[in-house]
C-alpha positions in Angstrom: 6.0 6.2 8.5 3.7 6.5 5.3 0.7 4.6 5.2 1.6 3.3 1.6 -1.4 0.7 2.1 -4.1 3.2 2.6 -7.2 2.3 0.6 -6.8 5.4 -1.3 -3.1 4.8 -2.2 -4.0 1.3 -3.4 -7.0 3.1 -5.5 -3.7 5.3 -7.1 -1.7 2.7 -8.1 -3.3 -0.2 -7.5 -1.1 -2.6 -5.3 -1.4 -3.6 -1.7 0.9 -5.5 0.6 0.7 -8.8 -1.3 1.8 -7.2 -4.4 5.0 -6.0 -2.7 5.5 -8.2 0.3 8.7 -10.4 -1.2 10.0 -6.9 -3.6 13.8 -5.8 -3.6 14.1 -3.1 -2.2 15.0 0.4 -4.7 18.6 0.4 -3.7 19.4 -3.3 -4.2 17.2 -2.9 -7.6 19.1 0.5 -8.6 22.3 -1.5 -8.0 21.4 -3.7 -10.9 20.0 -0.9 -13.3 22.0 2.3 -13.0 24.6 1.0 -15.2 21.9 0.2 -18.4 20.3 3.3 -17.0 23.9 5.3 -17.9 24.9 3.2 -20.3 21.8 3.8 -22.4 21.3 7.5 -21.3 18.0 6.6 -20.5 16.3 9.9 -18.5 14.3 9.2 -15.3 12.8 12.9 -15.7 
């Protein structure tokens, strides 16, 4: 399993745990968006 907590991770992107402790997870979030996402023709390139 990735180390996504790593000190130099966090120095990448700047969260830690507590930033992302109580986030949806991508699927349940994708669920929500991929219809604006199409809708919109928004590219994710």
């Amino acid at each position: 399993m990735p180390n996504y907590y790593a000190w130099f991770c966090q120095e990448v992107h700047g969260l830690g745990y507590c930033d992302t402790d109580d986030a949806d997870f991508f699927p349940d979030v994708w669920t929500k968006l991929k219809e604006k996402v199409h809708r919109n023709r928004v590219s994710l390139l």
